[in-house]
Steps between C-alpha positions, in 0.01 A plus 500: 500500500796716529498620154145552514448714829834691444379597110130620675680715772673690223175547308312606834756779642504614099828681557887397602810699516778442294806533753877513430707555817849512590414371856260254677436777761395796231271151403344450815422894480316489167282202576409620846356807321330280243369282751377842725330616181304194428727365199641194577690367176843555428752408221879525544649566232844255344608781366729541832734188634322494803184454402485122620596649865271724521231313371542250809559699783171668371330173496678421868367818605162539402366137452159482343433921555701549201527324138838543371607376172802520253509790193705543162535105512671490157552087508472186671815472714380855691144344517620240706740748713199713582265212568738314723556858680089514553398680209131388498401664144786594205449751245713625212541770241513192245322128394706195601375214438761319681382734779184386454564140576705595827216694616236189433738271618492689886146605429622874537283784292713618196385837327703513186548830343355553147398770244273302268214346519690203317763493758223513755283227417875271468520625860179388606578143319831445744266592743537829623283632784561845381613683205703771547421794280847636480657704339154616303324574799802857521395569151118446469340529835186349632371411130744287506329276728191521236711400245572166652182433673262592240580173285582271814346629804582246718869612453658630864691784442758634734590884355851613618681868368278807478221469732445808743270587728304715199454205282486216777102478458481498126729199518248342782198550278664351219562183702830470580594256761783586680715847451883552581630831631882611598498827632196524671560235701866483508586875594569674750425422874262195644219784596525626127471149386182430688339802418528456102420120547170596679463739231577210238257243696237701505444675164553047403227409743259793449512473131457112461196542797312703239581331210 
């Protein structure tokens, strides 16, 4: 049931922040702001060395108040690194299917990223219990959650680059599942943090409540 209750969690909070810290302890300050704002997702990025450390003294930490997983998992052999750290989702700027069959293998949620609908649907095939709308979702916006979902509606999209407080609820009524932010939620102290998470959670619940 892992993959199954970690991949509805995601889809239920609607928002995770996309971390990349130098230190476990500027860590533990970001997700204690999430967490104090009501978001409760977060992905550490592989894009530093220490992502694998941080990821389990999160997960040592926190326990079941937080859902920590792995980001820019370019391949297989970092897959496995993050998952036998305690990543308990992996997502990527890219589609690997060997990836794929890692993620399956440990029953651990994989959201590939893609930018066509072709890609996409190849995602879905190895799997995927998101697809991450990246890059496009910088260079399009909301409709670019339309785009997909209009011919496949049962697609779960995950939107990461671009999305602001301004534009958060257009990408909510469009049906996106899950949205990533950086800044918002990564920047500056744990009191700042909260505050634009509750900001974040709230324009996500209020909008899907009266859709």
């Amino acid at each position: 049931m892992q993959k199954i209750e970690v991949t509805k969690r995601i889809a239920d909070t609607g928002a995770m922040a996309i971390v990349r810290v130098k230190t476990v302890e500027r860590g533990f300050e970001i997700a204690q702001g999430c967490l104090d704002g009501g978001i409760d997702c977060l992905e550490i990025s592989y894009t530093l060395p220490n992502a694998g450390e941080v990821i389990a003294a999160l997960r040592e930490k926190y326990g079941d108040k937080l859902v920590v997983g792995a980001g820019t998992v370019l391949d297989a052999e970092t897959a496995r690194h993050a998952i036998l750290a305690g990543a308990q989702f992996i997502i990527a700027p890219n589609l690997s299917k060997e990836v794929a069959i890692v993620c399956n293998r440990y029953q651990i949620p994989y959201a590939p990223g893609c930018t066509s609908v072709t890609e996409a649907v190849t995602g879905l095939e190895y799997g995927a219990a998101f697809i991450k709308a990246f890059p496009i979702s910088d260079f399009y916006g909301p409709k670019m959650v339309s785009v997909f979902k209009t011919p496949i509606p049962f697609m779960p999209i995950l939107a990461s680059g671009g999305i602001t407080l301004d534009n958060l609820n257009d990408y909510v009524k469009r049906g996106v599942d899950c949205c990533g932010f950086g800044g918002l939620l990564t920047k500056g102290t744990t009191e700042e943090i909260a505050a634009n998470a509750k900001k974040i959670k709230t324009i996500i619940d209020e909008t899907r409540a009266a859709m």
